[in-house]
N, C-alpha and C positions, 0 to 999 in steps of 0.2 A: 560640851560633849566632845568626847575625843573619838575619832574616827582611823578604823583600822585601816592598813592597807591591805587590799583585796588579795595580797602576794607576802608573805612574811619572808623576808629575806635572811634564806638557811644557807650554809659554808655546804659547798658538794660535799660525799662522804665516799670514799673507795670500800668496797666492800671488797673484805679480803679471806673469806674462807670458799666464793667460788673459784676463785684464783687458785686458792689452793689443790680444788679438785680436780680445777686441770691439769694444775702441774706433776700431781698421782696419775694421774691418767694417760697424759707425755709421758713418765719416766718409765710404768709399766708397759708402752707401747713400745718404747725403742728396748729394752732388755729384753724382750720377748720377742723382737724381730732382729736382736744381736746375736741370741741362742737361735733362730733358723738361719743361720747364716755359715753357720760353721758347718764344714764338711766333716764327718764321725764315720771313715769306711770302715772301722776296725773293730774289730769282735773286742771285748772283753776278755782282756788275761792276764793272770799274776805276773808281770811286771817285773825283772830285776832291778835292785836300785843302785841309782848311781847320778851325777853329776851330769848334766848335757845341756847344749844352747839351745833355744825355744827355735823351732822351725820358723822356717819364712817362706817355705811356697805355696804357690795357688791352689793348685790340684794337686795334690799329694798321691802315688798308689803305694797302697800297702799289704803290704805278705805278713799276713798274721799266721801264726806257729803255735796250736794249739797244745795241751800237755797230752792227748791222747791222739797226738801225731796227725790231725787234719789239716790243710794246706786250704788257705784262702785268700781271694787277690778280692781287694774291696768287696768284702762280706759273698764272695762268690765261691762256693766251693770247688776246690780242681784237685786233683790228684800231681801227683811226682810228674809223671809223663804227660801229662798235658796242661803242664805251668808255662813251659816254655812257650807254646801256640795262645794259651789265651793272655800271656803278660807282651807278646813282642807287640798286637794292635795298639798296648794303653802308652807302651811309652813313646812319646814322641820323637824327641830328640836323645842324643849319645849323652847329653847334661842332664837329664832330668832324674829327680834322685828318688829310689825307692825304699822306703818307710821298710823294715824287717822290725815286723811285731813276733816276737815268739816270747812264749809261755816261760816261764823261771823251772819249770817242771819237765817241759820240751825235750825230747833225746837230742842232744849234740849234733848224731850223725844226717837225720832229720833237717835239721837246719843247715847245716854246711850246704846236701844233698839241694836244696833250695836256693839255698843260694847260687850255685854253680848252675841252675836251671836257671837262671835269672841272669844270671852274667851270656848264658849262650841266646838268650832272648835279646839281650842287647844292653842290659844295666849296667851303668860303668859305676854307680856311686850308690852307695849303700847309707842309709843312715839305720841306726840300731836304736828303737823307744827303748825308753828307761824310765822308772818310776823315782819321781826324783825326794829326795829322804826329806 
């Protein structure tokens, strides 16, 4: 009579489709906490296109220039005459550069008009969005 052993000696096995569901699980956590990560002050608007280097700063503020001439400093609305008081608290320093979002639709004089409230606020450095082709 042949006699089992109480224990049948099996090779370990990795099971690998929970593996897998963590690692869906990790990848959906970190893109979804890559997307709240980005700072979006800026309204939505038609863009001109052109050629430009990908920014690099921290806090960005931006003067979005709407096509029906409304004025806003990170999603705040302000008027002409009172761009200058609520833009000089956001910028820190004489370096720090501020983002001119305006519309492709935008009147000219509008913008310039903005800008120059922005230079007497204290802005020495402009960068201009573009929608890049």
């Amino acid at each position: 009579m042949k006699l089992r052993k109480s224990r049948m000696a099996r090779k370990g096995r990795i099971e690998i489709i929970p593996m897998i569901d963590v690692m869906f699980f990790l990848l959906a956590t970190f893109i979804l906490a890559s997307l709240s990560m980005q700072h979006l002050d800026s309204l939505p608007v038609n863009l001109p296109q052109g050629k430009a280097e990908k920014l690099s700063t921290d806090t960005p503020v931006t003067l979005t220039l709407t096509s029906d001439s409304k004025i806003f400093i990170n999603r705040t609305s302000v008027t002409l005459e009172t761009l200058a008081a609520t833009l000089k608290p956001l910028l820190h320093d004489s370096q720090q550069q501020l983002i001119v979002s305006a519309d492709n639709e935008a009147p000219q004089g509008i913008v310039v008009q903005a800008m120059l409230q922005a230079r007497a606020a204290g802005a020495q450095q402009f960068l201009i969005a573009v929608q890049h082709k």
